[in-house]
C-alpha positions as CSV (number, residue, x, y, z in Angstrom):
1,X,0.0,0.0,0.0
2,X,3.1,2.2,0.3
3,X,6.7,2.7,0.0
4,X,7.4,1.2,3.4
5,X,6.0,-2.2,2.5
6,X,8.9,-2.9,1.3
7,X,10.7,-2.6,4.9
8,X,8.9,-6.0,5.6
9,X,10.4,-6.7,3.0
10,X,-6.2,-1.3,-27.0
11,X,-6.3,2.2,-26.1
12,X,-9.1,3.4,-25.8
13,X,-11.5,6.2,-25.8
14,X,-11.2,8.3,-22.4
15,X,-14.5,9.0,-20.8
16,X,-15.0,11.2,-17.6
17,X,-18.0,13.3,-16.6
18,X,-16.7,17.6,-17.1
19,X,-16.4,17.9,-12.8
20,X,-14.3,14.8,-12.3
21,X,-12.3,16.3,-15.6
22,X,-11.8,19.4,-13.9
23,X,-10.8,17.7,-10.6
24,X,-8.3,15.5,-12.2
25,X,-5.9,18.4,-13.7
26,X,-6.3,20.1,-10.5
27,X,-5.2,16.6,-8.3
28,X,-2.8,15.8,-10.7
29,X,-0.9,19.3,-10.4
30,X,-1.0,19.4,-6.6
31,X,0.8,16.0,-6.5
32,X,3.3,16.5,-9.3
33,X,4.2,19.7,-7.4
34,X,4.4,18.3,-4.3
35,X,6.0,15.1,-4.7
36,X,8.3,15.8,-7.4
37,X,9.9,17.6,-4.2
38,X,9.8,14.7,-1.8
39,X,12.5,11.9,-1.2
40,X,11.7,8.5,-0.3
41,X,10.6,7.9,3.4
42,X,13.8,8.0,5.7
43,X,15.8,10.0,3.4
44,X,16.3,14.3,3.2
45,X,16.8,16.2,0.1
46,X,20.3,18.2,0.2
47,X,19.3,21.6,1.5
48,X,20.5,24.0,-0.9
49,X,23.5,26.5,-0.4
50,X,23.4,30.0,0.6
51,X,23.1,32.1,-2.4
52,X,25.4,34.6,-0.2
53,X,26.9,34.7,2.9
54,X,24.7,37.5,4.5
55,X,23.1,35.8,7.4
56,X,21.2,39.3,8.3
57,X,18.7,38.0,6.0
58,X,17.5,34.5,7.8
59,X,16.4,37.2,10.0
60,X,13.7,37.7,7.2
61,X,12.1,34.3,7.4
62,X,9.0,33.6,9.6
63,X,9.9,30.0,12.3
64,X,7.2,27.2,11.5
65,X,6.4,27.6,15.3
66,X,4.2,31.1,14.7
67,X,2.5,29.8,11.8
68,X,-1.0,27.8,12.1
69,X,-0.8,24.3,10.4
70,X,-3.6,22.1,11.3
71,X,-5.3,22.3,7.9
72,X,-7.4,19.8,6.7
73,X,-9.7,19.0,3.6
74,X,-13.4,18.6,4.4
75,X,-14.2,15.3,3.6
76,X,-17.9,15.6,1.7
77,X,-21.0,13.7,2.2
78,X,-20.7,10.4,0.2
79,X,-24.2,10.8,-2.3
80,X,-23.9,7.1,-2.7
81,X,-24.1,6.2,0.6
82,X,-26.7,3.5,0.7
83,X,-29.5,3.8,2.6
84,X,-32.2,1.4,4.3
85,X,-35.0,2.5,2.4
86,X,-33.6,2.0,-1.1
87,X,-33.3,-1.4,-3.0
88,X,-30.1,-3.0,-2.7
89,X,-29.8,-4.7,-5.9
90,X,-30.7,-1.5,-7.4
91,X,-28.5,0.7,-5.6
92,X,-25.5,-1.5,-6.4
93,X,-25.8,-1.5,-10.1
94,X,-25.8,2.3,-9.8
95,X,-23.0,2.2,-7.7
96,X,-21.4,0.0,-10.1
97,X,-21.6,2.4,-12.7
98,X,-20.2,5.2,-10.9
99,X,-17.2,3.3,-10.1
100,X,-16.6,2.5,-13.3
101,X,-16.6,5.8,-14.4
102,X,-14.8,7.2,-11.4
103,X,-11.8,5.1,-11.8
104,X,-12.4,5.6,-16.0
105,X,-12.8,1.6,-16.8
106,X,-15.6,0.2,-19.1
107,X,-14.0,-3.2,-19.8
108,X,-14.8,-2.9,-23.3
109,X,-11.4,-3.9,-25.2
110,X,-10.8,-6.5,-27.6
111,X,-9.6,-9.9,-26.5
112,X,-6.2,-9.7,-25.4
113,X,-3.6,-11.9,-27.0
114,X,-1.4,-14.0,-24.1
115,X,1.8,-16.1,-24.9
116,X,3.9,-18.6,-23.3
117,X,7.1,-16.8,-22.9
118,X,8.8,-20.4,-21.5
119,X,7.9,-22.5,-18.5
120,X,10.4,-23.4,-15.3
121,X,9.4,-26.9,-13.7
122,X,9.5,-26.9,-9.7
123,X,9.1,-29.2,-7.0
124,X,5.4,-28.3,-6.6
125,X,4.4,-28.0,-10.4
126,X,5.1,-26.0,-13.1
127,X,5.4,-22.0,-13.6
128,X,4.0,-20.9,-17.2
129,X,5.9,-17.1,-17.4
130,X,3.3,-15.4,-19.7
131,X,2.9,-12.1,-21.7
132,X,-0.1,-10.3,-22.4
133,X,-0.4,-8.2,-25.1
134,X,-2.3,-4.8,-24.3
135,X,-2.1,-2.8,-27.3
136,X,1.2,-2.0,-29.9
137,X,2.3,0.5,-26.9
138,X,2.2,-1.6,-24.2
139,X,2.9,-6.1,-23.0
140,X,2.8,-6.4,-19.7
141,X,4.0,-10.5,-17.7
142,X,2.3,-12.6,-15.4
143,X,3.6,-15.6,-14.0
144,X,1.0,-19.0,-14.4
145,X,1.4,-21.7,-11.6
146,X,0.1,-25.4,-12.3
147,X,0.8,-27.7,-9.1
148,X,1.2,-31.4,-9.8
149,X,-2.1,-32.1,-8.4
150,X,-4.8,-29.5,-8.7
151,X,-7.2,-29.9,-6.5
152,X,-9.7,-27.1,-6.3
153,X,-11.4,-26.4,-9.6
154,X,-12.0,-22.5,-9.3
155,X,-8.3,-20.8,-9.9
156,X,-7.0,-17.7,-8.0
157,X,-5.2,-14.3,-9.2
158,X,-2.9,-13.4,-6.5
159,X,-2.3,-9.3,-6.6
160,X,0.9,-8.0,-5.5
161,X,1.1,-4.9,-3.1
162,X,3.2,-2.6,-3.6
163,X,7.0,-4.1,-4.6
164,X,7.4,-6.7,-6.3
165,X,5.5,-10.0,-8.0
166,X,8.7,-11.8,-6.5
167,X,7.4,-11.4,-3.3
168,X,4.3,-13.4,-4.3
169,X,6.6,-16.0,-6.1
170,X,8.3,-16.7,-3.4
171,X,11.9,-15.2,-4.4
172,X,11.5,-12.8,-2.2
173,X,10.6,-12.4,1.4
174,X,8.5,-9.7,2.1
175,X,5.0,-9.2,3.5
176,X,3.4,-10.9,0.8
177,X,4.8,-14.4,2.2
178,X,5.1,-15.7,-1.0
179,X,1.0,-16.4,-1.2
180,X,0.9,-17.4,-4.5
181,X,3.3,-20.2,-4.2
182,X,1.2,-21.3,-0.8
183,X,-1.9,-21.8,-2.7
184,X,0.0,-23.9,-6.1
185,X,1.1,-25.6,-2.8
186,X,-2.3,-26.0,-1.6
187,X,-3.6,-27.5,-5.1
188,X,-4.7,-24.0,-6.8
189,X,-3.7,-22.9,-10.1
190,X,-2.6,-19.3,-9.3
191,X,-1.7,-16.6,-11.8
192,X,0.1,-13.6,-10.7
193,X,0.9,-10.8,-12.6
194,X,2.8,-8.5,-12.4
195,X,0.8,-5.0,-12.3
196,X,1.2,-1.6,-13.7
197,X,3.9,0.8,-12.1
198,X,6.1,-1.8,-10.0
199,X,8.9,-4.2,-11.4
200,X,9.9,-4.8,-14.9
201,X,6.7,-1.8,-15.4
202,X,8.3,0.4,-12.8
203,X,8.6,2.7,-16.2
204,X,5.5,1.7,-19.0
205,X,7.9,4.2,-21.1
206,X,11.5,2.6,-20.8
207,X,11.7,1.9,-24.5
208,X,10.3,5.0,-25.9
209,X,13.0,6.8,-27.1
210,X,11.5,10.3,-27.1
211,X,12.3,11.3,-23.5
212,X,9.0,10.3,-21.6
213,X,8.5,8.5,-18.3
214,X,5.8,7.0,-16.7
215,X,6.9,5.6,-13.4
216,X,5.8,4.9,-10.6
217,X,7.0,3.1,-7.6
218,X,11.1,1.8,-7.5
219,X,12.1,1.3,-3.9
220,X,15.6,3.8,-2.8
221,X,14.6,5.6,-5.9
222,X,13.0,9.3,-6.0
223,X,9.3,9.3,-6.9
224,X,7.5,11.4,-9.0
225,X,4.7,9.1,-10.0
226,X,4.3,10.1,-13.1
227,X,2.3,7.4,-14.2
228,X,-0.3,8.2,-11.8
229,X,-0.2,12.2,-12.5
230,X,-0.3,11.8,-16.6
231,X,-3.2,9.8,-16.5
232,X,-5.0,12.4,-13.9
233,X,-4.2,15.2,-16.6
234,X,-5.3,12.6,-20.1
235,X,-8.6,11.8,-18.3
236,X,-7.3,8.0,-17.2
237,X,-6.6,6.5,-13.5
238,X,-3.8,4.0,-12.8
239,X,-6.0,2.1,-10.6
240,X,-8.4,1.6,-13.5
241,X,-6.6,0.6,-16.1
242,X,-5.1,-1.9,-13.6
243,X,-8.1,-3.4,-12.9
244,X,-8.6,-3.7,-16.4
245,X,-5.5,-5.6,-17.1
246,X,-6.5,-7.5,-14.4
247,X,-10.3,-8.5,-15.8
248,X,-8.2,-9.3,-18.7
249,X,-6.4,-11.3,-16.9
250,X,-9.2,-13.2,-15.4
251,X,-10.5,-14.0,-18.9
252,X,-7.1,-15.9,-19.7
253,X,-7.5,-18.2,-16.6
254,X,-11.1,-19.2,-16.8
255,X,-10.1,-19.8,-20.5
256,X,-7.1,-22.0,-19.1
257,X,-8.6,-24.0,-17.2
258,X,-12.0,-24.1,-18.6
259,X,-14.0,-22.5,-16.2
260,X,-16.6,-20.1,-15.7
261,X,-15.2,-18.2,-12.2
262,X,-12.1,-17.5,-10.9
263,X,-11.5,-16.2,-7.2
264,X,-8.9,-13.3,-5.9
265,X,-6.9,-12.7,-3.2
266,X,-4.5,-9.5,-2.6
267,X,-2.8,-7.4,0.2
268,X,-2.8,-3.6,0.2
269,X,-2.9,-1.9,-2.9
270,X,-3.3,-5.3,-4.2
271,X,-6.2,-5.6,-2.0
272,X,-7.9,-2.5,-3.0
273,X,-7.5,-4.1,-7.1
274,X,-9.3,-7.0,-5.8
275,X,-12.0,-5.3,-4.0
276,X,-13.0,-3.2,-7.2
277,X,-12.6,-6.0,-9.3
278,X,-14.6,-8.3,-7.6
279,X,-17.0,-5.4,-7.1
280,X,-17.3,-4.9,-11.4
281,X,-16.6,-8.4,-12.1
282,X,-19.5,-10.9,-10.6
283,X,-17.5,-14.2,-12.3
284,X,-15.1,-14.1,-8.7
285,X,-17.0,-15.9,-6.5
286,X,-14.9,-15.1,-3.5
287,X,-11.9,-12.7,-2.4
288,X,-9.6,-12.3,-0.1
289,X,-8.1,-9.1,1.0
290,X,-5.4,-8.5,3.4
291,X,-4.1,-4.9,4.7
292,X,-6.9,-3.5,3.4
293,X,-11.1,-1.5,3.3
294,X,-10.4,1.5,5.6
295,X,-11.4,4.9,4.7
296,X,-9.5,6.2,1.7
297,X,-9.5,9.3,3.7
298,X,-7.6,8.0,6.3
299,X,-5.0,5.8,4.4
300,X,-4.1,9.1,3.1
301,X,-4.2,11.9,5.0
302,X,-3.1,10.1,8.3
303,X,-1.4,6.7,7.0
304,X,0.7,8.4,4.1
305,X,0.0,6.1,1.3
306,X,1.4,6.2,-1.9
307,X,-1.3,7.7,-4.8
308,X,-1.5,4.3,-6.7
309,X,-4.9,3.9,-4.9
310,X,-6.4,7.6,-5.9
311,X,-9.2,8.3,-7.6
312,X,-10.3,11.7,-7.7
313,X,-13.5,12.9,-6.7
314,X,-14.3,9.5,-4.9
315,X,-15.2,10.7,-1.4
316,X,-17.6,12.7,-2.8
317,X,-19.3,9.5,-3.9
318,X,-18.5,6.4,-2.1
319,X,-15.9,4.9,0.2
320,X,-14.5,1.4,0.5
321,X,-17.9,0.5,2.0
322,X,-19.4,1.1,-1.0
323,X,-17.0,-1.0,-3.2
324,X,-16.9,-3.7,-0.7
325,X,-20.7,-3.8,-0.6
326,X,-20.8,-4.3,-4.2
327,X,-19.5,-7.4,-4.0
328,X,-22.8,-9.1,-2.1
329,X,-23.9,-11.6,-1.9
330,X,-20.6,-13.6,-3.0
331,X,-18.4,-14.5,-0.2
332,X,-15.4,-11.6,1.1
333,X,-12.9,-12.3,4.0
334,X,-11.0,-9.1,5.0
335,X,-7.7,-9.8,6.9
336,X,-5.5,-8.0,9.1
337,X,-2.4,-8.1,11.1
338,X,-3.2,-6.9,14.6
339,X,0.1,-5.0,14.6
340,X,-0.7,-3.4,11.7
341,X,-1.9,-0.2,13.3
342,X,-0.3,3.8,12.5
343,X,2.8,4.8,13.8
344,X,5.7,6.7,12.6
345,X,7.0,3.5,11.3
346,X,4.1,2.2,9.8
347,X,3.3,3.8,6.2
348,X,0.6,0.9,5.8
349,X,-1.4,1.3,8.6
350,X,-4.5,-0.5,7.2
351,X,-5.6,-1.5,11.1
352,X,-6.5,1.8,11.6
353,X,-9.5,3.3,13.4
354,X,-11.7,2.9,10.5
355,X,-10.9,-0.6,9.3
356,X,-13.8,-2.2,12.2
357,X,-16.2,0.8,11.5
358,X,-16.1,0.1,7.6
359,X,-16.4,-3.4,8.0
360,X,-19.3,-3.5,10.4
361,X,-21.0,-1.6,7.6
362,X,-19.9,-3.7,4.6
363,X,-21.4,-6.9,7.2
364,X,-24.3,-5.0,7.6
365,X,-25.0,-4.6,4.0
366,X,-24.6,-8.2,4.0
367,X,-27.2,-9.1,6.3
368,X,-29.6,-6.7,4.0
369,X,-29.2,-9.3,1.1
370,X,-29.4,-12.1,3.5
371,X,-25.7,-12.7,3.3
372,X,-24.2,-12.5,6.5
373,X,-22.4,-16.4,6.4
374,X,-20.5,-15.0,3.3
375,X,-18.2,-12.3,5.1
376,X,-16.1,-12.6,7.5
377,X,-13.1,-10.6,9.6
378,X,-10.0,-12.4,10.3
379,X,-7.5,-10.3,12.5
380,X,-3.9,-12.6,12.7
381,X,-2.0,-12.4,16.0
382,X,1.3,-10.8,16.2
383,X,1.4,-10.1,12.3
384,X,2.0,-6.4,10.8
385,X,1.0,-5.7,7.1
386,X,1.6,-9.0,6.1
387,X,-0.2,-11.7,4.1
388,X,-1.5,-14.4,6.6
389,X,-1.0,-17.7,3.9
390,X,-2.7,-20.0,6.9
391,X,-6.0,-18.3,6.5
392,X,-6.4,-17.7,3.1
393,X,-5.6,-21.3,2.3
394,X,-8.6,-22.1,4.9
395,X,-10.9,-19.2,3.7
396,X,-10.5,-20.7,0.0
397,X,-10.8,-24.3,1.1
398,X,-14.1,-23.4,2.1
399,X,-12.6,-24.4,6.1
């Protein structure tokens, strides 16, 4: 969900109502001025040299101490708020379709063409490295795991967090515990790709040769997050056509292995993909997400996360509530670590004070449809934003 996760270790036609328009250019332009500025977390920018040696004039400068600085957006009234009186089938198609145009993703693209790059046999199966073609701009990988014996006939994409898809393979060891490798060792076929903005398309514009790039998140680098800003200004959101490439990606395993649904599991940012994508895409019949479903507000303004998960406008609409809600009647676990909670360490945060609040709302939405046995909270013991491998193995077991 941020830079300090790493610590534990067809183009197409832009469509966007004229106030979320206007709202982009003026989010995008805050953030590339401010964080074109900003270092990574635990590092300082050189301060700059005098321009002279007259120190009469620091006498000038006003001290932090006598200025006011407790300034805060006002976070509006979410219009799609549901409410008892309304139908809830109703209310979540329209929510639906505000979400789709909120994060600018229609899911109307042309089949997209996947090949075998080559395949690595391990102990527990086989690993099918794939390539997806998006457009003539743009091929982004994913990494298909077969174990020797399947045995659950609904297959899973596993969603990175922000880092690396290594850390879901296994050759790294980070907070994503290597997940997808726990469930091919568990009997699932698991595809994990490897998302917009983080390794191997840290830069979607590496091999243009006109100057341009569209980054997003290196670790020990300086971030600009210029992948998320140019899409603000062109009318686009990062998080949207990630959950695109995902959808896409969904087609290619139920294609695969010649079925009809396919379930998703992710941690942080990688949670919030799966929670919109199982909210748009009613073919995942369950999802897991860990480090994740707090207010957006919060995550932000108190938690410092990293923009990959903004969407402009949103509060003014819905909240993770909303999303999550979308997803009922089909089944939801939401995990935490019960150390995950804000300090000045902690840049993930996703225990926060609004993580039971949003989640005793999302349950109760359930229970409107009748749903209450298909969601459920699990909150692991001495873990910190970290994938619990245990209980989504259970969770997707049915146990």
């Amino acid at each position: 969900m941020t830079e300090s996760e790493n610590n534990n270790n067809i183009r197409r036609k832009p469509f966007l109502s004229q106030e979320v328009l206007a709202f982009t250019i003026i989010v995008a332009a805050v953030i590339a001025a401010g964080l074109a500025t900003c270092n990574t977390p635990g590092k300082t920018i050189d301060t700059p040299e005098p321009a002279n040696h007259n120190t009469d004039m620091k006498q000038v400068l006003i001290p932090k101490c006598d200025l006011v600085l407790k300034y805060s957006h006002e976070t509006p009234r979410k219009t799609y708020a549901y409410r008892d009186s309304e139908d809830p089938a109703a209310w979540q198609i329209r929510c639906r379709d505000k979400l789709k145009e909120l994060i600018v993703c229609n899911f109307r693209f042309d089949k997209r063409t996947v090949e075998i790059h080559h395949t690595t046999v391990t102990d527990f199966g086989k690993i099918h490295s794939l390539i997806m073609h998006v457009d003539e701009t743009l091929s982004i990988p994913a990494y298909l795991l077969v174990p020797n014996e399947i045995k659950s006939e609904t297959p899973v994409i596993a969603v990175q967090g922000h880092g690396y898809v290594q850390g879901v393979l296994g050759i790294y060891d980070d907070y994503h515990r290597a997940f997808g490798v726990a469930l091919c060792h568990a009997g699932f076929v698991v595809l994990a790709p490897e998302i917009r903005g983080f390794g191997n398309l840290v830069d979607l514009a590496a091999h243009s040769d006109d100057g341009r790039r569209l980054v997003y998140y290196n670790w020990g680098e300086l971030m600009a997050y210029t992948l998320v800003t140019d899409a603000f200004l062109k009318g686009r959101t990062l998080i949207g056509d990630t959950v695109q490439d995902l959808y896409a990606w969904g087609s290619y395993i139920c294609e695969y292995t010649n079925q009809q649904n396919y379930s998703v599991a992710g941690i942080s940012y990688g949670g919030d993909l799966a929670l919109i994508l199982s909210a748009l895409d009613t073919r995942v019949p369950k999802t897991f997400v860990s480090g994740t479903l707090g207010s957006m507000a919060t995550i932000f303004e108190k938690c410092y996360n990293a923009p990959a998960h903004c969407v402009p406008n949103i509060l003014t609409y819905m909240d993770r509530q909303e999303i999550a809600s979308c997803i009922a009647p089909r089944s939801l676990c939401v995990h935490y670590g019960e150390l995950d909670v804000p300090s000045s360490e902690n840049f993930s945060a996703a225990y926060n004070e609004t993580a039971l609040p949003v989640f005793n709302e999302v349950q109760k939405f359930y229970g409107t449809l009748h749903a209450s046995g298909h969601i459920r909270l699990v909150i692991s013991s001495n873990m910190k934003h970290e994938m619990d491998t245990v209980a989504l193995v259970a969770y997707l077991r049915g146990t």
